[in-house]
PDB file of N, CA, C, O and CB in Angstrom:
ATOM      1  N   UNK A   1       4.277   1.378 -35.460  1.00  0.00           N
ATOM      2  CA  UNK A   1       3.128   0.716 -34.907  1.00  0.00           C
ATOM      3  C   UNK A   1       3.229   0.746 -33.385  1.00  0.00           C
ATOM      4  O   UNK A   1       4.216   0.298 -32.801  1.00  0.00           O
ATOM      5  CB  UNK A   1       3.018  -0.729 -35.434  1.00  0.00           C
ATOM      6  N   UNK A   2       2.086   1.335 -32.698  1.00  0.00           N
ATOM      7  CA  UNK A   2       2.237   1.312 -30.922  1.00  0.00           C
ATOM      8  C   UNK A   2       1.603   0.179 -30.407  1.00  0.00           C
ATOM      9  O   UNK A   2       0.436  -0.044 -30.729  1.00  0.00           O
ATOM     10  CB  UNK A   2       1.500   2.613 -30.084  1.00  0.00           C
ATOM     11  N   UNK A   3       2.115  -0.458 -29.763  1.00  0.00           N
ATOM     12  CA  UNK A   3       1.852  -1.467 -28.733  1.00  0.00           C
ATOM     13  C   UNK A   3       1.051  -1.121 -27.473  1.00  0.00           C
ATOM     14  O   UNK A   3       1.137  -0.046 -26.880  1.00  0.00           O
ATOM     15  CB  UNK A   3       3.084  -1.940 -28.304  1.00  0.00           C
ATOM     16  N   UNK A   4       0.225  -2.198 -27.114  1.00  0.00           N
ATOM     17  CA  UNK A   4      -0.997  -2.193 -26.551  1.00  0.00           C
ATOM     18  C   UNK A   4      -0.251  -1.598 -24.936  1.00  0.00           C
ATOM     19  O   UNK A   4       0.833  -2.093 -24.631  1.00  0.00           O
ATOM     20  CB  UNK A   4      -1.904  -3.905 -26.678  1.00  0.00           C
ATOM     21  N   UNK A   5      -0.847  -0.619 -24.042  1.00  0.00           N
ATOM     22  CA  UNK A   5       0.234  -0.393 -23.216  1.00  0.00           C
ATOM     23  C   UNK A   5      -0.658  -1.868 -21.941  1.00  0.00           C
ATOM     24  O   UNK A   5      -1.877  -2.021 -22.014  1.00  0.00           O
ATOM     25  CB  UNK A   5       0.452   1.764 -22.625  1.00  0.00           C
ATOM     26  N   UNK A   6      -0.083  -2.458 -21.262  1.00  0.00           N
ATOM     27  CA  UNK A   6      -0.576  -3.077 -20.481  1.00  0.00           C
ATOM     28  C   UNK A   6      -0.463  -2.255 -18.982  1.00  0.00           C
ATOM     29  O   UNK A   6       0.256  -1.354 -18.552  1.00  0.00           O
ATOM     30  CB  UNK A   6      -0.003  -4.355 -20.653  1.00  0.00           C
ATOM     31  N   UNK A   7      -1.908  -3.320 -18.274  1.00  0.00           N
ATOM     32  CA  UNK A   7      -1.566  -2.299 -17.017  1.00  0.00           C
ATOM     33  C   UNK A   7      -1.659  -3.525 -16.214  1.00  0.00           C
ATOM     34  O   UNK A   7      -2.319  -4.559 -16.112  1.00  0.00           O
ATOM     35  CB  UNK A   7      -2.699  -0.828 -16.548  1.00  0.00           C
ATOM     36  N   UNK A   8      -0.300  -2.661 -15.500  1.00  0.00           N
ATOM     37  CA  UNK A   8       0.145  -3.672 -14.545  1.00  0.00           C
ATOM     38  C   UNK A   8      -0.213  -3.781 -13.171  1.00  0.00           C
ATOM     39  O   UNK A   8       0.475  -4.581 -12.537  1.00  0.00           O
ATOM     40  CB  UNK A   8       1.340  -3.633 -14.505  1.00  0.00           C
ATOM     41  N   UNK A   9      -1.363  -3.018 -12.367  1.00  0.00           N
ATOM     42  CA  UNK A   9      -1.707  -2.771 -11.331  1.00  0.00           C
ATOM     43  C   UNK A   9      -2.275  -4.123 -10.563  1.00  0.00           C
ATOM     44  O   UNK A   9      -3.019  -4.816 -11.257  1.00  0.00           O
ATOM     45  CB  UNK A   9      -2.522  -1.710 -11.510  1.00  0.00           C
ATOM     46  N   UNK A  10      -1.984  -4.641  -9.048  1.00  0.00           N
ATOM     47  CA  UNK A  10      -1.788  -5.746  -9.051  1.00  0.00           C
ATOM     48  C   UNK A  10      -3.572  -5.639  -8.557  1.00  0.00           C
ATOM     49  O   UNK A  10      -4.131  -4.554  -8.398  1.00  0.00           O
ATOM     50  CB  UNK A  10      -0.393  -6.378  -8.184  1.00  0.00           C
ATOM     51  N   UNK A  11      -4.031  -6.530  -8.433  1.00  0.00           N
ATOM     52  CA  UNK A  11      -5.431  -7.375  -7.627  1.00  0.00           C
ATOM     53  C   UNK A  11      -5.682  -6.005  -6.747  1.00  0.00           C
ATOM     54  O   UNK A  11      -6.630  -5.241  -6.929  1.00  0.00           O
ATOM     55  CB  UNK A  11      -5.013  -9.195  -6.404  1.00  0.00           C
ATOM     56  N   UNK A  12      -4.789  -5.868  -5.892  1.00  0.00           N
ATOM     57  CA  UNK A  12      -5.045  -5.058  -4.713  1.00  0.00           C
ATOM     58  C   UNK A  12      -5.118  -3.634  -4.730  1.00  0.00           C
ATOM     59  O   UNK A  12      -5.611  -2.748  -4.032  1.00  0.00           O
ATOM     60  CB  UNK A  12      -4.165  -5.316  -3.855  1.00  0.00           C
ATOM     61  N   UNK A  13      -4.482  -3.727  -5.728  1.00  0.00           N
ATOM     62  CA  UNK A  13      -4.466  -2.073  -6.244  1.00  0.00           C
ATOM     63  C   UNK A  13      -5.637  -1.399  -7.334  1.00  0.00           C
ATOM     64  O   UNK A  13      -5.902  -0.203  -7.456  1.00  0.00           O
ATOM     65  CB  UNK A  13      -2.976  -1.860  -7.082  1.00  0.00           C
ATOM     66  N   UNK A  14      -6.172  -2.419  -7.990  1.00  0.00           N
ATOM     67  CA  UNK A  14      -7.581  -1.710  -8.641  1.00  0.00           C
ATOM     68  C   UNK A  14      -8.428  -2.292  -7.670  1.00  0.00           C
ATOM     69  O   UNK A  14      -9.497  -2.130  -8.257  1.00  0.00           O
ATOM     70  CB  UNK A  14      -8.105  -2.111 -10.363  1.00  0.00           C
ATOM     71  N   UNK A  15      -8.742  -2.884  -6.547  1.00  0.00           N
ATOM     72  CA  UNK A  15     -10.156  -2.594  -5.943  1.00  0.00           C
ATOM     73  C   UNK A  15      -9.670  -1.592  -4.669  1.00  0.00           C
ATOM     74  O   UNK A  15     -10.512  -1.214  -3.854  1.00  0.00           O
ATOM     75  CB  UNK A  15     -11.084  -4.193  -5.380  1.00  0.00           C
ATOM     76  N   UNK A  16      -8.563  -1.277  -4.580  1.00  0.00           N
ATOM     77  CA  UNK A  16      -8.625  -0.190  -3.004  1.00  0.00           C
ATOM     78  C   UNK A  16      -8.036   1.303  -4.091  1.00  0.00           C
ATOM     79  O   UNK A  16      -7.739   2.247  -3.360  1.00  0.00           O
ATOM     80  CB  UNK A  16      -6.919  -0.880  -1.094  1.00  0.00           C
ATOM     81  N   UNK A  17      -7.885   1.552  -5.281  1.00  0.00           N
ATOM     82  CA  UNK A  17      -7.400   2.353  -6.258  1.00  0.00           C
ATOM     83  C   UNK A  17      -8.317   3.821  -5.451  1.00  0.00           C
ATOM     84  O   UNK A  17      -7.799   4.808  -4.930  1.00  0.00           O
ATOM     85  CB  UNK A  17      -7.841   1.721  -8.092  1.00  0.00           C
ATOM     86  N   UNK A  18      -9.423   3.581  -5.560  1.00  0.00           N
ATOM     87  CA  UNK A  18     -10.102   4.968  -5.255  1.00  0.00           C
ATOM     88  C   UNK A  18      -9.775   4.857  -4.026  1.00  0.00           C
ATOM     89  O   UNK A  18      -8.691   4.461  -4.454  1.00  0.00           O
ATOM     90  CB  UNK A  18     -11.679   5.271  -5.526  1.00  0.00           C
ATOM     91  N   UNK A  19      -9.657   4.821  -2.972  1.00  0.00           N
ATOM     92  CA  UNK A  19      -9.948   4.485  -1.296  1.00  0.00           C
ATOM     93  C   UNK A  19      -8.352   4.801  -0.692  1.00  0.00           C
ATOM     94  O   UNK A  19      -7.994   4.957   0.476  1.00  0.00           O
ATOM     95  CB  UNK A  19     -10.549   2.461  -0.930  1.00  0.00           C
ATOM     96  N   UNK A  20      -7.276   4.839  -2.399  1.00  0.00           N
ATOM     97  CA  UNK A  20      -6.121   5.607  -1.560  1.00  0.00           C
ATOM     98  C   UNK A  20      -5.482   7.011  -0.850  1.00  0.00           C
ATOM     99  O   UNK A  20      -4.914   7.978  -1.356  1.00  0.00           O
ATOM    100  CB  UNK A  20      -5.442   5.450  -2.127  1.00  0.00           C
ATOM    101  N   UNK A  21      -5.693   6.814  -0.013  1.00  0.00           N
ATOM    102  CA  UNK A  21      -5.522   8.245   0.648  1.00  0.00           C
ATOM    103  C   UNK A  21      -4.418   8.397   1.744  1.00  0.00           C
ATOM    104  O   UNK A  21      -4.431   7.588   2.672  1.00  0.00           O
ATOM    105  CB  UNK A  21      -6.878   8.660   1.335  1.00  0.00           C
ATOM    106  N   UNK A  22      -3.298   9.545   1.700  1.00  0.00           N
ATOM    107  CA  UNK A  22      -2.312   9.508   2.680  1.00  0.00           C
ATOM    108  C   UNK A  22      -2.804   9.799   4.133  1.00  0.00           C
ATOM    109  O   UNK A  22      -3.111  10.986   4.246  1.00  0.00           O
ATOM    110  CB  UNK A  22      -1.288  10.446   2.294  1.00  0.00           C
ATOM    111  N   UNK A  23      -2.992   8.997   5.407  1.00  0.00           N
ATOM    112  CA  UNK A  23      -3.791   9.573   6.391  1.00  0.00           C
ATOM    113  C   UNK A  23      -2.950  10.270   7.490  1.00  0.00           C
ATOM    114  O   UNK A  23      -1.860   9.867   7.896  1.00  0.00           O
ATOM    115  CB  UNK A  23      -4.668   8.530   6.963  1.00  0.00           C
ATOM    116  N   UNK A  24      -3.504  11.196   7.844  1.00  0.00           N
ATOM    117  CA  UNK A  24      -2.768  11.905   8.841  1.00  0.00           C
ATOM    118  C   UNK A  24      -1.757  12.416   8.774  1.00  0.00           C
ATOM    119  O   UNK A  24      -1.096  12.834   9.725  1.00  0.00           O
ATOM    120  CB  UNK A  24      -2.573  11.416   9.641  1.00  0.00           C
ATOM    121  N   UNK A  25      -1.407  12.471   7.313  1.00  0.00           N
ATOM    122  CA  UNK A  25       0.330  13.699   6.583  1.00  0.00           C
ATOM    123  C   UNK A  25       0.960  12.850   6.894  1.00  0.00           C
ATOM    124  O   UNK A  25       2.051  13.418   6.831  1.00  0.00           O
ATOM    125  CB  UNK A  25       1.115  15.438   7.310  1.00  0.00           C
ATOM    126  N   UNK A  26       1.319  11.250   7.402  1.00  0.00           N
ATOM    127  CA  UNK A  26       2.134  10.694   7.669  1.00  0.00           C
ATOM    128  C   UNK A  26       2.890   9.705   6.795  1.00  0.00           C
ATOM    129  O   UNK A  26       4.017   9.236   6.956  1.00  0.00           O
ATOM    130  CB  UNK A  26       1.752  10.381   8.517  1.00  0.00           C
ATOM    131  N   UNK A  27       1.656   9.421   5.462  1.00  0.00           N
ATOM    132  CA  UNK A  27       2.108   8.224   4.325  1.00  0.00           C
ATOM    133  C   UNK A  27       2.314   7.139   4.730  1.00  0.00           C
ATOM    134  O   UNK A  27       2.938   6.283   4.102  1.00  0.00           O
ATOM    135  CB  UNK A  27       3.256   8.374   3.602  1.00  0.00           C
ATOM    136  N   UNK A  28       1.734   6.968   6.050  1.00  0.00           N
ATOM    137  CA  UNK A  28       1.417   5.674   6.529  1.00  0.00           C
ATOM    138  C   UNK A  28      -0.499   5.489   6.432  1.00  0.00           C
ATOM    139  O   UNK A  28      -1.269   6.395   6.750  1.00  0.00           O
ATOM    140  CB  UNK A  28       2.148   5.591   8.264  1.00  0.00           C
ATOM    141  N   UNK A  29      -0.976   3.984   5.877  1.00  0.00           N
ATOM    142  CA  UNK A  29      -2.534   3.942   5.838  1.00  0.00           C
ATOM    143  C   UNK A  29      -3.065   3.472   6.859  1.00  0.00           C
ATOM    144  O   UNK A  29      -2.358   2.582   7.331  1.00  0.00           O
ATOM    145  CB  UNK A  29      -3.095   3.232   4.850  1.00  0.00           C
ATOM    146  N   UNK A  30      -4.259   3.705   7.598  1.00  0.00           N
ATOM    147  CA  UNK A  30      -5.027   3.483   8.541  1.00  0.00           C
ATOM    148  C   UNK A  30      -5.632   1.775   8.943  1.00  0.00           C
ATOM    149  O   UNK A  30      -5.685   0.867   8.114  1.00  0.00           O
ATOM    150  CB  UNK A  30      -6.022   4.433   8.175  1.00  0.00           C
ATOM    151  N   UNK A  31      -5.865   1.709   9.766  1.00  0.00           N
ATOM    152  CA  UNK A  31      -6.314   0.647  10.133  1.00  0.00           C
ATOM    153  C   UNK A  31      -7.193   0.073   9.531  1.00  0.00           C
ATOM    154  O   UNK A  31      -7.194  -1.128   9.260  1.00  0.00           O
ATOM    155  CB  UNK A  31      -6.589   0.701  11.061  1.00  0.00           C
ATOM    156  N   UNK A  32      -8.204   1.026   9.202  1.00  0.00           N
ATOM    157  CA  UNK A  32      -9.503   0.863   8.424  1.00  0.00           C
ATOM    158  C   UNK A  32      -8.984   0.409   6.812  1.00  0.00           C
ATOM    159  O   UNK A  32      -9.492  -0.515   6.177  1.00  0.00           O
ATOM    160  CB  UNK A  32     -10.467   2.471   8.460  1.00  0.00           C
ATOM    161  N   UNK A  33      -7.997   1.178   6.386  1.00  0.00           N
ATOM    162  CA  UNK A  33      -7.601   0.970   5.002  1.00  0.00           C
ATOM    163  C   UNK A  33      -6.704  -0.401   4.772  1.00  0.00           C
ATOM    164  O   UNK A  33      -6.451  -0.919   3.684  1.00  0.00           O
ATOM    165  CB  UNK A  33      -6.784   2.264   4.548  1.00  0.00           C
ATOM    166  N   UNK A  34      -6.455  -0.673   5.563  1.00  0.00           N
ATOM    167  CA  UNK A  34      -5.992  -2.007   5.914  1.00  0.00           C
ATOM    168  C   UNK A  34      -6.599  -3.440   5.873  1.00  0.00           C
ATOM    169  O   UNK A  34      -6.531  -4.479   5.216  1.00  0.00           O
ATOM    170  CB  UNK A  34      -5.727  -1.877   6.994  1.00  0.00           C
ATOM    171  N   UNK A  35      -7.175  -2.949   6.853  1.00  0.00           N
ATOM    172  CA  UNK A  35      -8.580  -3.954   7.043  1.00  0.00           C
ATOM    173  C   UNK A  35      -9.579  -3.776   5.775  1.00  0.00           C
ATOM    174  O   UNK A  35     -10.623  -4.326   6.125  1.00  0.00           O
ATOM    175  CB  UNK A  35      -9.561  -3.471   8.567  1.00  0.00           C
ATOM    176  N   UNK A  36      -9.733  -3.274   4.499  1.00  0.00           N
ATOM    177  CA  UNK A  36      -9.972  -2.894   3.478  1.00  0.00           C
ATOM    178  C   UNK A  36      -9.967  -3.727   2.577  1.00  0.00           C
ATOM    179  O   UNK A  36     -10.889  -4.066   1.835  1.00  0.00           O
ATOM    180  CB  UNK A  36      -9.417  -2.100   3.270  1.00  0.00           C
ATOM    181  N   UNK A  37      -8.670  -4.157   2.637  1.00  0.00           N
ATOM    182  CA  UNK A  37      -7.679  -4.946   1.791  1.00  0.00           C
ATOM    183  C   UNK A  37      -7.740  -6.362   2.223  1.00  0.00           C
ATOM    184  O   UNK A  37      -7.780  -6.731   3.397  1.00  0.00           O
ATOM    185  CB  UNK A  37      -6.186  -4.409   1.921  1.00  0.00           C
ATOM    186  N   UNK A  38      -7.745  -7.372   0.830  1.00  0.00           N
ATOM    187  CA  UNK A  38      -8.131  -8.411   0.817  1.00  0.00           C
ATOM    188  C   UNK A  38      -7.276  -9.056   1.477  1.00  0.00           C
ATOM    189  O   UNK A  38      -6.105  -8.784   1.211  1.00  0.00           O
ATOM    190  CB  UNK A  38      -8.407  -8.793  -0.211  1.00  0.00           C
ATOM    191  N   UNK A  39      -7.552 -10.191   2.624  1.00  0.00           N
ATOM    192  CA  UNK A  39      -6.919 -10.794   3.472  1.00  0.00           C
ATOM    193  C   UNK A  39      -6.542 -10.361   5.006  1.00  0.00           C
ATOM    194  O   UNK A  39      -6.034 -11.000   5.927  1.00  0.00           O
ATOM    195  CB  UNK A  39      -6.010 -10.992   2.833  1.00  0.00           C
ATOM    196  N   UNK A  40      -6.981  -9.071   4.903  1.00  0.00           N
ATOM    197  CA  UNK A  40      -6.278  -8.145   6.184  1.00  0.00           C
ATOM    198  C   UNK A  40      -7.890  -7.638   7.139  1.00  0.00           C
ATOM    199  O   UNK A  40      -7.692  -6.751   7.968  1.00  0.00           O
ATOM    200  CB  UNK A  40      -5.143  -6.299   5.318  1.00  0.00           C
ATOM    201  N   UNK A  41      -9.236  -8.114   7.040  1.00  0.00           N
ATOM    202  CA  UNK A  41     -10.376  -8.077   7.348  1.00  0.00           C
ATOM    203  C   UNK A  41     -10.243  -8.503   8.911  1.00  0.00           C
ATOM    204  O   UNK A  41     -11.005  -8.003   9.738  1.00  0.00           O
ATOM    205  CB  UNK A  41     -11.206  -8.887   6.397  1.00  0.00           C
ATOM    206  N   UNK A  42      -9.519  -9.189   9.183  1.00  0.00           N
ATOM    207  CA  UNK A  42      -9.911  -9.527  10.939  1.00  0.00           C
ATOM    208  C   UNK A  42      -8.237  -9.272  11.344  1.00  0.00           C
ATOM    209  O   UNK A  42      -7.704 -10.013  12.170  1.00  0.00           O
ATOM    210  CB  UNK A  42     -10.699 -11.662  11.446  1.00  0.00           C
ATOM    211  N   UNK A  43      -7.718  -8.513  10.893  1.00  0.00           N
ATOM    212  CA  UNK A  43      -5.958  -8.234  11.993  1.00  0.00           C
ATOM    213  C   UNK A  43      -6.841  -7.555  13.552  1.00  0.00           C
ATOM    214  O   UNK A  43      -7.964  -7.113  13.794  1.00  0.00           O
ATOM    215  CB  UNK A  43      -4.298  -6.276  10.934  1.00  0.00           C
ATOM    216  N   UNK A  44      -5.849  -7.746  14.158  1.00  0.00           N
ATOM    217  CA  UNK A  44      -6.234  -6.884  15.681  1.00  0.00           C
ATOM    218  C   UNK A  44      -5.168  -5.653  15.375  1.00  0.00           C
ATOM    219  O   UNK A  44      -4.269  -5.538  14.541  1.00  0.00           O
ATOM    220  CB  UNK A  44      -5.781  -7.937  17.524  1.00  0.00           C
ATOM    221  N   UNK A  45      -5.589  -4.920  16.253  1.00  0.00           N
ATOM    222  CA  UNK A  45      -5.365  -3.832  15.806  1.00  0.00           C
ATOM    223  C   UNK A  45      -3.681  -3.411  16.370  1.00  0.00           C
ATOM    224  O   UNK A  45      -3.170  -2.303  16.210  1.00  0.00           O
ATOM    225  CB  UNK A  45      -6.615  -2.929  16.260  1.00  0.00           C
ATOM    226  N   UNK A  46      -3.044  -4.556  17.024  1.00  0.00           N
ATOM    227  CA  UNK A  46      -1.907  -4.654  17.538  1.00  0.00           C
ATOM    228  C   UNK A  46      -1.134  -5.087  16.312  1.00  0.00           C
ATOM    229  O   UNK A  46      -0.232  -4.318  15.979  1.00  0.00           O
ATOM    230  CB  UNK A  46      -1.880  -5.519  18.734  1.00  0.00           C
ATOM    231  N   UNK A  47      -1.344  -6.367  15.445  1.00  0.00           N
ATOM    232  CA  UNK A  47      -0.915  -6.746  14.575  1.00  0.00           C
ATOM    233  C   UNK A  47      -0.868  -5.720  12.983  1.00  0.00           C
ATOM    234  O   UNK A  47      -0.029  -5.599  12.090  1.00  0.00           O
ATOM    235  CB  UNK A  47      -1.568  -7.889  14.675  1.00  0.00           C
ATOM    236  N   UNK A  48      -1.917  -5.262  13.179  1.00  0.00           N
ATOM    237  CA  UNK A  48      -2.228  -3.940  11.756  1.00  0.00           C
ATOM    238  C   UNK A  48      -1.672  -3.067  12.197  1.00  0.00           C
ATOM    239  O   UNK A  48      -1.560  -2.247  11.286  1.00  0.00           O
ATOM    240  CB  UNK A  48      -3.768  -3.281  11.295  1.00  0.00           C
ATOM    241  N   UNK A  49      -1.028  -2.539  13.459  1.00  0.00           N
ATOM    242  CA  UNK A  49      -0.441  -1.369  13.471  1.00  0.00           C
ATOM    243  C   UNK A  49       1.544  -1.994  13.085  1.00  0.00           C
ATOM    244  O   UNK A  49       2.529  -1.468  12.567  1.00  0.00           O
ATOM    245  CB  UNK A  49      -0.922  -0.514  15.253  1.00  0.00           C
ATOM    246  N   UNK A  50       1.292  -3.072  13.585  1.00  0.00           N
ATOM    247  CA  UNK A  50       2.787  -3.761  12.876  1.00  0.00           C
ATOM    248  C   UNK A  50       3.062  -3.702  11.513  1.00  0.00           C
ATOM    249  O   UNK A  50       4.018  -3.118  11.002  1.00  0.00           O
ATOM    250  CB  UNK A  50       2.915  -5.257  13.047  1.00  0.00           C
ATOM    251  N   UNK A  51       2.024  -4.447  10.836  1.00  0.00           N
ATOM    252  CA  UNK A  51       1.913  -4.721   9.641  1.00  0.00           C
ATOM    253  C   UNK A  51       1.791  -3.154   8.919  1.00  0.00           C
ATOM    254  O   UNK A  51       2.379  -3.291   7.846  1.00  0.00           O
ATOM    255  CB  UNK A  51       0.709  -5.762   9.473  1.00  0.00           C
ATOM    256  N   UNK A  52       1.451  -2.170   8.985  1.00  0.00           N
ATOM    257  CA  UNK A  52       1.333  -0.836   8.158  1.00  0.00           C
ATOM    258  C   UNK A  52       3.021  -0.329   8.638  1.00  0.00           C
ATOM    259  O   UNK A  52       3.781  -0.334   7.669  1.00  0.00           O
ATOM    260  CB  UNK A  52      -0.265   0.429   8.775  1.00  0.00           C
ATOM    261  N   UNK A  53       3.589   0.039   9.793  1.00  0.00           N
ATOM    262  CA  UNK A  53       4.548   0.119  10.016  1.00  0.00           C
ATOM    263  C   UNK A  53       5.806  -0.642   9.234  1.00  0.00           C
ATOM    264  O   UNK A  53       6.867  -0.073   8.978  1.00  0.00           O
ATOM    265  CB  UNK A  53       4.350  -0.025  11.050  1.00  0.00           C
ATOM    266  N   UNK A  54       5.590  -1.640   8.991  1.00  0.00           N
ATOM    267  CA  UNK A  54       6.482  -2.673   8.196  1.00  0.00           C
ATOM    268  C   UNK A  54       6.419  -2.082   6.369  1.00  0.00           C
ATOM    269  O   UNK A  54       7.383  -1.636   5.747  1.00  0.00           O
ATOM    270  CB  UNK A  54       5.650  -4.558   8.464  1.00  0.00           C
ATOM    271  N   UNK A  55       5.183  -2.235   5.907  1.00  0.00           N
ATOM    272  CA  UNK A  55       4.863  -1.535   5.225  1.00  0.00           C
ATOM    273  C   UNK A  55       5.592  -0.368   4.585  1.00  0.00           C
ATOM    274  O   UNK A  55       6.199  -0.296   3.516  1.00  0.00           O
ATOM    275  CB  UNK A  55       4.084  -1.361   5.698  1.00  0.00           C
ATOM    276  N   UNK A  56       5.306   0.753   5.778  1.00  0.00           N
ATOM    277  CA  UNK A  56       5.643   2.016   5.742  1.00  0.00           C
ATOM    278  C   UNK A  56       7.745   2.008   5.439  1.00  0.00           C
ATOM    279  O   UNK A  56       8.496   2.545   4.626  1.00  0.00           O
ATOM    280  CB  UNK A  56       4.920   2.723   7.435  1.00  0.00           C
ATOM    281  N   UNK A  57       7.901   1.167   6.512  1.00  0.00           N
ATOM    282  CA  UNK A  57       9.560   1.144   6.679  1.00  0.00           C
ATOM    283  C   UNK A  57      10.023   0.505   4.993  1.00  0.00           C
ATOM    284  O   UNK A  57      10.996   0.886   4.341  1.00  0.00           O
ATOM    285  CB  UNK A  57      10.167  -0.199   8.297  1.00  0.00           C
ATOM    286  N   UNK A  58       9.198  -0.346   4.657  1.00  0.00           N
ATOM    287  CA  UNK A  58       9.640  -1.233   3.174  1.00  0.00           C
ATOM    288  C   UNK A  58       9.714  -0.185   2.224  1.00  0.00           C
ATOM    289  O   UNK A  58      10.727  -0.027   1.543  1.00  0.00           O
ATOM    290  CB  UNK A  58       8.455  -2.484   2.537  1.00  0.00           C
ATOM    291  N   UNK A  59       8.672   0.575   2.123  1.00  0.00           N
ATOM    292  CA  UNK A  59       8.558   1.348   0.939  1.00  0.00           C
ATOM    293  C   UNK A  59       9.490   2.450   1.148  1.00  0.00           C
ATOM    294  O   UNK A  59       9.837   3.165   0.208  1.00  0.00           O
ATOM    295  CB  UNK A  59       7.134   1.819   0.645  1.00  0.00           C
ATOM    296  N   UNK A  60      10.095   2.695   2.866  1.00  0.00           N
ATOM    297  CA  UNK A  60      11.425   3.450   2.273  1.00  0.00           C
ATOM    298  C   UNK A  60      12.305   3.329   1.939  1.00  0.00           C
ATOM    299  O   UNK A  60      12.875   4.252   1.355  1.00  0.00           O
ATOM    300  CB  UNK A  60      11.892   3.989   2.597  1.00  0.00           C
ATOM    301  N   UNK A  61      12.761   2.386   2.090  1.00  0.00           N
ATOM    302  CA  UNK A  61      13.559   1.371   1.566  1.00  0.00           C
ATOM    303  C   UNK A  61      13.582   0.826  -0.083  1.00  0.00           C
ATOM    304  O   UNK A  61      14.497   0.346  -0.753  1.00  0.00           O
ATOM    305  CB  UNK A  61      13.190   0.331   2.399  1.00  0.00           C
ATOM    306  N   UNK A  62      12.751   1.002  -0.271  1.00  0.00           N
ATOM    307  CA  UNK A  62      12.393   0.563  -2.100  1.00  0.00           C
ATOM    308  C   UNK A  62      12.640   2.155  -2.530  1.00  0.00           C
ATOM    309  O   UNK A  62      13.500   2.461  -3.357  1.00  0.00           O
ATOM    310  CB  UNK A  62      10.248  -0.194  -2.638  1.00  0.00           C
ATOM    311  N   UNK A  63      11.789   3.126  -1.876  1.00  0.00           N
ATOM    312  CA  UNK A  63      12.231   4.449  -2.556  1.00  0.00           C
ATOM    313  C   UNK A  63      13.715   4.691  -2.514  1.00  0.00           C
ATOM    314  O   UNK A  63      14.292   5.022  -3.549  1.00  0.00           O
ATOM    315  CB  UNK A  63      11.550   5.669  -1.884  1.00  0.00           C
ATOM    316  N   UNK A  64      14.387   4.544  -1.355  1.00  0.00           N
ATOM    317  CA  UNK A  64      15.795   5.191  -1.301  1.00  0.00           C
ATOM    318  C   UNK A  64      16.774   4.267  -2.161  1.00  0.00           C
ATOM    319  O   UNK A  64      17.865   4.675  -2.560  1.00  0.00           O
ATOM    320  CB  UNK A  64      16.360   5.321   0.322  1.00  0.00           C
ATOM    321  N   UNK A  65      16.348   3.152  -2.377  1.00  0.00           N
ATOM    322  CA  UNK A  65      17.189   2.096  -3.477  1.00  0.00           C
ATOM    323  C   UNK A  65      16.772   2.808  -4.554  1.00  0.00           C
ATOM    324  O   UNK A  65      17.614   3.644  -4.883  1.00  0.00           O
ATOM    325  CB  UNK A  65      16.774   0.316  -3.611  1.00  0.00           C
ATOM    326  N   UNK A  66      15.837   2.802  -5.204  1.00  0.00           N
ATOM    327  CA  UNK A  66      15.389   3.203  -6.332  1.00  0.00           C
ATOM    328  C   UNK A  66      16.170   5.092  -6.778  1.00  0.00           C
ATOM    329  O   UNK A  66      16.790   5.403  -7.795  1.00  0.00           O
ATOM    330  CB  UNK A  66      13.573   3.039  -6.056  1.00  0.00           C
ATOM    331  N   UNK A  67      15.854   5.863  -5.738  1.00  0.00           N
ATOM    332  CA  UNK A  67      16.496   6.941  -6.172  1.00  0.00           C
ATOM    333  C   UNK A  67      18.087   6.985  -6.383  1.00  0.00           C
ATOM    334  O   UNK A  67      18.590   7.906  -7.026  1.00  0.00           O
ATOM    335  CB  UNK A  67      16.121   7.852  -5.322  1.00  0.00           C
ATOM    336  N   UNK A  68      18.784   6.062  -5.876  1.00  0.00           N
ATOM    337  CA  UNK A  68      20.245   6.161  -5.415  1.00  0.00           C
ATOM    338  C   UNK A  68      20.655   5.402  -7.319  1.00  0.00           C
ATOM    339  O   UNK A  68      21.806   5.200  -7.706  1.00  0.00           O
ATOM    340  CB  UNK A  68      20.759   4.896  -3.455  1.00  0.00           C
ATOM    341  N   UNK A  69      19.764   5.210  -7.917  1.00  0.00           N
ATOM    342  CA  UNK A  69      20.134   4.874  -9.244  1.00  0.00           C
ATOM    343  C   UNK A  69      19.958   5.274 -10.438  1.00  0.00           C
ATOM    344  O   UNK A  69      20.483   4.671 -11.375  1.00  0.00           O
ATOM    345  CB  UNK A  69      19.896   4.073  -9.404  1.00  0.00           C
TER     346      UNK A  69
END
């Protein structure tokens, strides 16, 4: 008997799902794609370039943990 598969995609990820796009070959997201995203509508653009950077640095960090196992 197969079990129902659940999907686990959080809030943020099925309403920006279509709208993901790697910008500029860098795999870092844009300001605009940022500001996109629920809660992130008025950053300045000093603070959103922090905040995607932080971002960017976390998820290498989750990848290189994750592969090393």
């Amino acid at each position: 008997m197969k079990g129902k598969k659940k999907n686990y995609k959080s809030k943020l990820q099925k309403n920006n799902a279509s709208q993901a796009q790697i910008s500029e070959g860098n795999g870092k997201i844009t300001l605009e794609e940022l500001r996109n995203c629920e809660g992130f509508a008025n950053v300045s653009d000093t603070e959103g370039l922090e905040l995607i950077d932080s971002l960017y640095k976390l998820s290498l960090i989750a990848f290189n943990y994750k592969a090393k196992q």
